[in-house]
C-alpha positions as CSV (number, residue, x, y, z in Angstrom):
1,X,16.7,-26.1,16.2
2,X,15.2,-28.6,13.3
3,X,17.0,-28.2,10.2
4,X,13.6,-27.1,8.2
5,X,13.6,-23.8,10.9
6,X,16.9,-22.3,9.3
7,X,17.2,-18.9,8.2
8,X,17.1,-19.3,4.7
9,X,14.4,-21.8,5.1
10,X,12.3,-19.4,7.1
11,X,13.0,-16.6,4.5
12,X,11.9,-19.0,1.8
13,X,8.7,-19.5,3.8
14,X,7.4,-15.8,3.7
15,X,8.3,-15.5,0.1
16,X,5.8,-18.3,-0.5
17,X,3.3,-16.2,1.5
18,X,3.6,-13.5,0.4
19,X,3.1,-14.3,-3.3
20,X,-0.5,-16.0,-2.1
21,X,-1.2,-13.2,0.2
22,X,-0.8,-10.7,-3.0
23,X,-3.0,-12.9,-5.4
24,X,-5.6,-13.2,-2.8
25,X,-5.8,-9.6,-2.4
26,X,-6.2,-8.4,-6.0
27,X,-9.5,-7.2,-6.9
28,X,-11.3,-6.2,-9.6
29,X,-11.6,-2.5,-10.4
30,X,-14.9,-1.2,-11.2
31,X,-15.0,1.8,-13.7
32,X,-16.3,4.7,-12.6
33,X,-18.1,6.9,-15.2
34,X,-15.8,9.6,-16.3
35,X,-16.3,13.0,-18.3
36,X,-17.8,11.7,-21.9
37,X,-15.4,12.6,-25.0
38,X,-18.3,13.7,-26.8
39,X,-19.3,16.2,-23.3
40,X,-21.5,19.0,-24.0
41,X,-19.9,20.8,-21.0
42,X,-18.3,24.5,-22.0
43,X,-15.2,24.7,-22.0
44,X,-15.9,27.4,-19.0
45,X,-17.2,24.4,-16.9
46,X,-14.3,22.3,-18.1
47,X,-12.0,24.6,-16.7
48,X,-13.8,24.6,-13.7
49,X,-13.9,20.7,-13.2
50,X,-10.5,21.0,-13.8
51,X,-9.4,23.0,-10.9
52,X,-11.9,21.2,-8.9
53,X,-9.8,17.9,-9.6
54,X,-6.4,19.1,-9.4
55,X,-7.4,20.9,-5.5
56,X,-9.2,17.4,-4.6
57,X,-5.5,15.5,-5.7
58,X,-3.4,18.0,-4.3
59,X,-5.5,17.9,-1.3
60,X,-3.6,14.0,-0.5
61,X,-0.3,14.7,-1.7
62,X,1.0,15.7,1.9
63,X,-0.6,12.7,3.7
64,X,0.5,10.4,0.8
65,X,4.1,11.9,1.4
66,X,3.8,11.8,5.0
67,X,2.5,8.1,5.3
68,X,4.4,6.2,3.0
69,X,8.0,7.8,3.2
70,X,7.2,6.9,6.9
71,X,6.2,3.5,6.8
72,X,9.1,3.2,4.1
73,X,11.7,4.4,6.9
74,X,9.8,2.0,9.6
75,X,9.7,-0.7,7.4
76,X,13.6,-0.6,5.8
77,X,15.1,0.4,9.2
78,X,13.6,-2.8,10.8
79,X,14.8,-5.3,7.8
80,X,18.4,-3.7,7.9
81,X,18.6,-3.6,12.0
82,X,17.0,-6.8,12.6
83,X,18.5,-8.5,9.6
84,X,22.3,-7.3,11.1
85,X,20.7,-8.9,14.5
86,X,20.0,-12.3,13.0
87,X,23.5,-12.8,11.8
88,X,25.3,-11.7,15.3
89,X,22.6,-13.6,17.7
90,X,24.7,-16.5,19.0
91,X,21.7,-18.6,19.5
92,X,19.8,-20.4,16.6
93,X,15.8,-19.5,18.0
94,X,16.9,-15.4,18.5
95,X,18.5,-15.5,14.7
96,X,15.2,-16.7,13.4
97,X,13.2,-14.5,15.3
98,X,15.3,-11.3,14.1
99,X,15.6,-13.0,11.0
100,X,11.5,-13.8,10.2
101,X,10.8,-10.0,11.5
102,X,13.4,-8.8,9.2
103,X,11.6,-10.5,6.5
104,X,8.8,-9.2,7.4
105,X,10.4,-5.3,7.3
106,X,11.8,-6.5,3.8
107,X,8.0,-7.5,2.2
108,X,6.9,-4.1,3.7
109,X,9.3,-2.6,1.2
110,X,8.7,-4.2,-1.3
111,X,5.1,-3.7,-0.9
112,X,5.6,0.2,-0.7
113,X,8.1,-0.6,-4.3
114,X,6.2,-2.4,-6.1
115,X,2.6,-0.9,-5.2
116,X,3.2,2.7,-4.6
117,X,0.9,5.4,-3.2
118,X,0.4,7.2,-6.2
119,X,-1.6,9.7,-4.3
120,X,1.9,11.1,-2.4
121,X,2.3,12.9,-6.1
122,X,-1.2,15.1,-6.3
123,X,-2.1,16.4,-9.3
124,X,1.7,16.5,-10.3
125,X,1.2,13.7,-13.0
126,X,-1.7,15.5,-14.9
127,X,-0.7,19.0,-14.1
128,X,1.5,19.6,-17.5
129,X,-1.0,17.8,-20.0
130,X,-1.5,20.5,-22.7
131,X,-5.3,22.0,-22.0
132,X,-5.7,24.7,-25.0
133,X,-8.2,23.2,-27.3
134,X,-11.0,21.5,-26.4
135,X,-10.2,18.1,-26.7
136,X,-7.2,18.5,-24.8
137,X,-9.2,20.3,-21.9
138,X,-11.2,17.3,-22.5
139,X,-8.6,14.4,-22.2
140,X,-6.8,16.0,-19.4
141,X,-10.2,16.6,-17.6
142,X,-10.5,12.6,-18.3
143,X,-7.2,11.9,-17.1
144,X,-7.5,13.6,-13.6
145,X,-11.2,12.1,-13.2
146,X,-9.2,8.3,-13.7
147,X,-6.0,9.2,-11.3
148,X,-8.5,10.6,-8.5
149,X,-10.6,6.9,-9.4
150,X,-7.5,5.2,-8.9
151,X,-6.1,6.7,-6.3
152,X,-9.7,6.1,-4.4
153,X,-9.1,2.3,-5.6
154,X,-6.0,2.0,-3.7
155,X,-7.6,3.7,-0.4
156,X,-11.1,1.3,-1.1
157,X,-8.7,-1.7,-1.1
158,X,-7.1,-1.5,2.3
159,X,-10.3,-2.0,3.8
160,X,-11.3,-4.7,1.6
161,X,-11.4,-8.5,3.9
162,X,-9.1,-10.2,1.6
163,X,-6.4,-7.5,2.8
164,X,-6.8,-7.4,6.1
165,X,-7.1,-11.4,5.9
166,X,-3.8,-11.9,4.0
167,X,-2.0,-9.4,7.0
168,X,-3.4,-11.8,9.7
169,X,-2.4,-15.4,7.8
170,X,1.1,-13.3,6.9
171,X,1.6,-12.5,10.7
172,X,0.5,-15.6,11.8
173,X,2.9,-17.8,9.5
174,X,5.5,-16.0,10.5
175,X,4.6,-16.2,14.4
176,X,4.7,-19.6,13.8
177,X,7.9,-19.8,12.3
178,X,9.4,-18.2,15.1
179,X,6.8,-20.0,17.9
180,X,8.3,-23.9,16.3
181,X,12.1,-22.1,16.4
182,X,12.3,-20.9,19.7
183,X,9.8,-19.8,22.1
184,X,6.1,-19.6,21.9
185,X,5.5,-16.6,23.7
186,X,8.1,-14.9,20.7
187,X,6.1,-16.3,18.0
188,X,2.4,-15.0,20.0
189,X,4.7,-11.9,20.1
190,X,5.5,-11.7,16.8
191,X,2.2,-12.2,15.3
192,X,0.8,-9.4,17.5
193,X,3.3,-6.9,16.9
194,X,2.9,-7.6,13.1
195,X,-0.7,-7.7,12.4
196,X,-1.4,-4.8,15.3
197,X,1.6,-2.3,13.4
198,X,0.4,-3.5,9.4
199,X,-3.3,-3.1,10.3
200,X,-2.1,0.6,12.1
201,X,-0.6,1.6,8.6
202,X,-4.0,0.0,6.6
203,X,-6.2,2.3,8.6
204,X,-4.0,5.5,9.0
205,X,-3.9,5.3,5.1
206,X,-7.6,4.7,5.0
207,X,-9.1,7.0,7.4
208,X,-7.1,10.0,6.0
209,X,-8.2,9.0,2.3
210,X,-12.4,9.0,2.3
211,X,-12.5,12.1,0.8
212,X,-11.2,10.3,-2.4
213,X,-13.7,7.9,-2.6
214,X,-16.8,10.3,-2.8
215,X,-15.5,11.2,-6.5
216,X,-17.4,14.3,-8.2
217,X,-19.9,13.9,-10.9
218,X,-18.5,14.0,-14.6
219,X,-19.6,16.2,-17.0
220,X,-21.9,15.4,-19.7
């Protein structure tokens, strides 16, 4: 096997991808219109909002849970078994394979770390905000209309092109590594399995998360 396929050089690779696959899949956030400090609303209707907001967060915390301590399990079980694999295969080519799909498992951690589903939590961050007065039925009504917007955000953006673009060119760089280290029918293999399993856990996240992007109306 060339020199520039070795493990660590191959590990080095997809760290280099995935930093340009993150930056080409931030977006901009556009700010929806939340409930106006100065709201003529009662603080009857506040109330009201209120509970309307904390059922429509609640209402994706057992999905949230669900999906991403699974894809967490899927995700950390394949780094640690295939990353064992890579250093007991024998033969150079099967290392990097085990080794590039370990990677692979590893990123998907570190994806699920360092961008987590906030939605898995419900209303739990905004349930204890103090809500006598007015102005703190006010601010907490403001702070559940921004963690439902966010939350809708995060759904919004695994459909967006630039992710689902990053997840092919992530798949494919890594079928490649594997294809030029071994066999090409591994690294075709490899970049199937990959984009076909990342592009399963885009959609199961999306499809069970469009009731947060229809939002409510704020109160005025």
């Amino acid at each position: 096997m060339p020199a520039f396929l070795s493990p660590r050089r191959c590990a080095h690779a997809l760290a280099c991808c995935l930093i340009a696959v993150s930056a080409g899949a931030a977006t901009l956030r556009a700010d929806d219109a939340l409930t106006p400090a100065t709201t003529l609303a009662s603080d009857a209707e506040l109330d009201k909002r209120l509970q309307f907001l904390e059922e429509r967060l609640d209402a994706s915390r057992l999905h949230g849970q669900i999906w991403y301590w699974s894809w967490m399990a899927i995700d950390a079980g394949s780094a640690v078994w295939l990353g064992v694999q890579a250093g007991l295969n024998d033969h150079e080519d099967d290392a990097v394979n085990n080794a590039v799909n370990a990677g692979l498992g590893a990123i998907g951690v570190a994806d699920l770390l360092l961008r987590p589903l906030e939605a898995r939590h419900g209303a739990n961050p905004i349930r204890g905000l103090p809500d006598q007065s007015r102005e703190e039925k006010i601010t907490k009504v403001r702070a559940a209309e921004q963690l439902l917007h966010d939350n809708a955000e995060r759904a919004d953006d695994r459909t967006s092109l630039a992710m689902h673009a990053g997840n092919v060119a992530l798949n494919g760089a890594a079928g490649l590594i594997v294809g030029l280290a071994g066999r090409p029918s591994d690294g075709l293999i490899t970049f199937g399995a990959g984009t076909v399993g990342t592009t399963a856990g885009l959609v199961s996240h999306t499809l069970a998360s469009r009731l947060l992007r229809t939002p409510a109306r704020a109160a005025h």
